[in-house]
N, C-alpha and C positions, 0 to 999 in steps of 0.2 A: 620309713621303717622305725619300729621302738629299740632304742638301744636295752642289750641285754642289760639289768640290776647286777651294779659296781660289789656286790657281796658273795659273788661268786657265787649265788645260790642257782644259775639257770648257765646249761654249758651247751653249746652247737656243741653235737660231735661231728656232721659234717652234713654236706647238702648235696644235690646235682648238681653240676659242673651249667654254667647257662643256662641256669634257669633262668625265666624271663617274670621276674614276680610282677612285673604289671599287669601280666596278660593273665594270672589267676582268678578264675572268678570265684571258685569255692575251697575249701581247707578245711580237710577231714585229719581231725584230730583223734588218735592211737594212741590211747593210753595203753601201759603194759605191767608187769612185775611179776618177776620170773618165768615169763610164758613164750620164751625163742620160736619155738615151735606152733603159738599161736597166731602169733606178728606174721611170720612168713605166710602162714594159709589165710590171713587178713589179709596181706597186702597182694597178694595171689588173685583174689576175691574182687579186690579194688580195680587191679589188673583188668580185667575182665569184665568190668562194667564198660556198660558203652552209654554213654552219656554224651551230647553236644558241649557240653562245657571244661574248661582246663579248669585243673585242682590240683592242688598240692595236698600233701601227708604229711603230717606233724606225727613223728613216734616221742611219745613221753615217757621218757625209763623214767621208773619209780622205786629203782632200786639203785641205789647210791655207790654200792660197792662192785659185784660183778656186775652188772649193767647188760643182762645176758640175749634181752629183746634187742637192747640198740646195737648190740654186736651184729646180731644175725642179721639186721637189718639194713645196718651200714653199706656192705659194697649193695644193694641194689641200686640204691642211693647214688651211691659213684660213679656207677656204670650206666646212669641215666636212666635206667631202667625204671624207677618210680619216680614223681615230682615231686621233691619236697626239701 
């Protein structure tokens, strides 16, 4: 795995509990800013795809201060619910 850059510019707010990142074959990356409400009908979406392959979800807030997508998007994350 890449360590995060020592300049504080990139921050995990948090991931699923066991996840098994070797066994990921693909990693869809969600970019956001300002759009809570879009992130969740994304990852919704994501949900519900039926694909043979394990992936993870990379949510990239783009907004530095309220950070309003990775909020909303956090406890799925926690609760196992999405891989990422």
């Amino acid at each position: 795995m890449i360590p995060l850059p020592s300049d504080g510019s990139v921050t995990v707010a948090g991931r699923t509990p066991r996840l098994d990142v070797e066994a990921v074959e693909a990693v869809v990356t969600l970019p956001t800013f300002k759009r809570p409400e879009q992130v969740l009908e994304t990852l919704a979406s994501l949900r519900a795809q039926q694909t043979g392959r394990r992936f993870a979800v990379i949510v990239m807030e783009n907004e530095a201060e309220a950070r309003a997508g990775a909020k909303a998007a956090l406890p799925l994350f926690e609760r196992g619910e999405m891989p990422g």
